[in-house]
C-alpha positions, 0 to 999 in steps of 0.5 A: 680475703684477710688472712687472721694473724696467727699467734702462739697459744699460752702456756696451758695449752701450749706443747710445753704444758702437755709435755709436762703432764704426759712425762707425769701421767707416764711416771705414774703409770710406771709407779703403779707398777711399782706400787702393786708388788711393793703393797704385797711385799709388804703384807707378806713381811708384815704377816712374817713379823706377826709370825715370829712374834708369836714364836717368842710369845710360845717359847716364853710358855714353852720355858716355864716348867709346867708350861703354865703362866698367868693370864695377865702375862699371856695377854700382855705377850700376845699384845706385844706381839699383836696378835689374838692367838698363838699355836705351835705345833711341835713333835710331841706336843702343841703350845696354845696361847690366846687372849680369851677363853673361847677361841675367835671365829676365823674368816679366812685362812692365810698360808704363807707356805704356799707362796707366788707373785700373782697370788700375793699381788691379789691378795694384797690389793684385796687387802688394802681395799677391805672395809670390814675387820676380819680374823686371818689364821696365818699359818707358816715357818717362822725366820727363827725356826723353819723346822716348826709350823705356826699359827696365829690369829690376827685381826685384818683392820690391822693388816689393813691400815698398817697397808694403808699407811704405807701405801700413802708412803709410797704414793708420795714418794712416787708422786715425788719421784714423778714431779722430779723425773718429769721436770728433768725430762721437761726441761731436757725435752724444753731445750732440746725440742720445744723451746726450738719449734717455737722459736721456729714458729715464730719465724715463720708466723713472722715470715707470713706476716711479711714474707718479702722482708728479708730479715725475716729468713731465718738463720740455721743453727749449726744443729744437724738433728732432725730440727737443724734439718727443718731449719735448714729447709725452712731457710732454703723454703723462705729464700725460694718463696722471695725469689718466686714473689720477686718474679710474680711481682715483675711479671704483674709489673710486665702485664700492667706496662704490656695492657697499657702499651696494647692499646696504644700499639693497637692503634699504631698497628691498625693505621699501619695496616690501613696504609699497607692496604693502601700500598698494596693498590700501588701500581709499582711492582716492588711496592706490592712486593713488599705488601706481603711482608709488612702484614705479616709482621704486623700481624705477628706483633699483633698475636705476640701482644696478644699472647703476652696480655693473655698470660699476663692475666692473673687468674685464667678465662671463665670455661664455657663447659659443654659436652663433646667427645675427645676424639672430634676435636683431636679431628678438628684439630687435625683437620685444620692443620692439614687443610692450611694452605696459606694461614701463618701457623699458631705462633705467626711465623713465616717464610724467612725470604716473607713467601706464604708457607706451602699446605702441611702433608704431615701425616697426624694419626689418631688412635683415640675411643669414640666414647671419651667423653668430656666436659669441657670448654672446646675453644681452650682446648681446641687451642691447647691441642692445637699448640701440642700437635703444631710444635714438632711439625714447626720443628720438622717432625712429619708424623705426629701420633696420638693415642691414649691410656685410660686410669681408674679411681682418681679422686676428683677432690682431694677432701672428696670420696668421688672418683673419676675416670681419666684418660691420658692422652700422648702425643708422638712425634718424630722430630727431632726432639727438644733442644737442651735449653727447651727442658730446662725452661719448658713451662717457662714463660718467654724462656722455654721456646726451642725455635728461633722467633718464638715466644716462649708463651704457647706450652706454658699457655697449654699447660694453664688452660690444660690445668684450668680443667684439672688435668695435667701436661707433662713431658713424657719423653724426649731424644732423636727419634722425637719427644712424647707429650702427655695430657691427662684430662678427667672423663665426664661420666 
């Protein structure tokens, strides 16, 4: 199947764009903040200035000696000053200003001696969003005499758009400050981190596109921040990947020349054993003798074609599930090994001076529950079981143990909420333990053999069939007093 060739997406919708307007939504979010105390600032000062205005306009009655003066000039005082009525209270007496003769209606009261932040934050933001013109009696101490109590009447249209006005002010500046806030910091952040994961992208886009070219491996930076560590390890991943495709593409190259020279081996193989048969009817002793040994060899040849076209093979064998209990074919198994007598064992081994091998006496020991139940294919199991428990006796272990540890709540999928059961079976015996070589290159084909003769293939075939039905083959543990396999395999329910 065709993969679709990936491509990095435009700006509008690239990590650059949503860096830019998350540092602007930021910086105005950070703004508001600003903004709502800067509004009530200044709704408070604009009332104190109206305040002190007032002030003047009642000392210009206060001078006069009748503290009398004519209409048209107590109108144009309260017009400069803004303001429609104007009330000073001192000791003995109370100076009144206003512009008509009936005095306004007041729709709400301001006192500006009984000040706090939340309160003025309030009524600031109720302020801005009036629509209708109300008429505020503000009482306070002016700046210019604290000793004295003042009121005035102002009309709140005033107050509003003078708010306003000011509030688009600092809108634009604030949305000023944003746009150059978030380009410095877009332009650090672009250098710093964007511009260096999509450089990083494209590598690695380009190392799919190609992944055995080797131009294609990336050169680290000298960055030692969490990027230069992704390009690091990005650059040490790419070089493994060729590695790895490298030797799968031998290993292709080894099964393709292995099928072809199956069949004609086969051939050669089944007319040398047609004319052993033939020399095994010799009437001379020592030809007969010899009859033994060239049959075994050529039987070993036969199983070591075999088991190289078998794990040459690029995907594994088709299962033939059915249900069957754990614990009968661990017992077949067993059973089988025991009862051999003269059959070569699983890798085709025999006696170095070519006699027939004598029957096991080992003693294979099962501890396993009569109700595990699995759902499986019995043939490669069987197979796989087989190689665990015949190893550590082709090694020289007499006792071979297995018992087994149950786990609950293991996913059966990884984007599934099914659970099941497994059940982990280990396998014990006293042998001498795993040479060095064998732990390095365990699941190594033609590499992890620990006997001389073997090929290599049998634990590594384990572990595919094992792995074909979604378990598990693990080396536990392994010294002097024997090595310790595990094989965790799901329950069937």
């Amino acid at each position: 199947m065709e993969r679709p060739h990936l491509k990095l997406p435009p700006w509008a919708k690239s990590l650059s764009a949503r860096l830019l307007v998350l540092t602007v939504s930021f910086v105005m979010l950070a703004e508001i903040f600003v903004f709502a105390p800067s509004v009530a600032r200044f709704r408070v000062d604009w009332l104190k200035a109206h305040l002190d205005s007032g002030y003047l306009a009642a000392l210009a009655l206060e001078a006069t000696p009748d503290q009398m003066i004519p209409d048209d000039l107590e109108k144009e005082l309260l017009s400069n000053a803004g303001i429609e009525a104007v009330i000073l209270r001192l000791k003995d007496r109370k100076l009144l200003l206003q512009r008509d003769d009936m005095p306004a209606k007041v729709d709400k009261d301001v006192n500006l001696t009984d000040f706090s932040i939340p309160m003025a934050i309030m009524e600031g933001l109720a302020t801005l969003l009036q629509t209708e013109n109300r008429m505020l009696r503000v009482v306070g101490m002016p700046s210019m005499a604290p000793d004295f109590e003042i009121e005035i009447l102002v009309h709140e249209n005033t107050l509003t758009q003078a708010m306003r006005n000011f509030g688009l002010r600092v809108f634009g500046l604030s949305l000023m400050i944003s746009f150059f806030t978030a380009g410095l910091v877009y332009f650090a952040l672009n250098r710093l981190m964007v511009r260096p994961m999509r450089t990083l992208t494209r590598d690695m886009i380009r190392f799919r596109e190609n992944p055995q070219d080797k131009s294609s491996v990336i050169t680290p930076g000298m960055r030692d921040d969490e990027i230069g560590v992704a390009q690091q390890e990005l650059a040490i991943m790419q070089q493994d990947i060729q590695a790895m495709l490298n030797q799968r593409r031998r290993l292709a190259a080894l099964g393709t020349a292995a099928t072809k020279i199956s069949h004609d081996l086969r051939n050669a193989l089944a007319t040398s054993m047609l004319m052993t048969e033939q020399l095994a009817k010799s009437q001379d002793d020592e030809v007969r003798a010899v009859v033994p040994r060239l049959l075994s060899s050529m039987e070993r040849a036969v199983y070591i074609s075999e088991q190289t076209l078998s794990f040459a093979r690029e995907t594994p064998p088709p299962r033939d599930l059915a249900k069957f209990t754990l614990i009968e074919l661990l017992e077949e198994v067993r059973d089988q090994i025991l009862l051999q007598k003269t059959e070569n064992l699983m890798d085709g081994t025999v006696e170095e001076d070519g006699s027939e091998k004598p029957p096991c006496t080992a003693r294979i020991e099962i501890d396993l529950p009569d109700d595990a139940m699995l759902e499986a294919d019995y043939d490669m199991l069987f197979r796989a079981f087989s190689n665990l428990i015949r190893n550590p006796l082709e090694a020289g272990a007499d006792r071979v143990t297995v018992t087994f540890q149950m786990q609950s709540g293991v996913k059966a999928a990884v984007d599934s909420d099914e659970t099941r059961n497994l059940i982990d079976v280990l396998i014990k015996d006293n042998g001498p333990g795993l040479p060095e070589k064998a732990i390095k290159n365990l699941f190594v084909p033609f590499a992890g053999s620990g006997r001389k003769g073997g090929t290599g293939l049998g634990l590594a075939i384990a572990r595919e069939l094992i792995s074909t039905h979604n378990g598990e083959l693990r080396l536990v543990a392994t010294g002097p007093d024997g090595a310790v396999f595990g094989v965790k395999l799901p329950l069937h329910t």
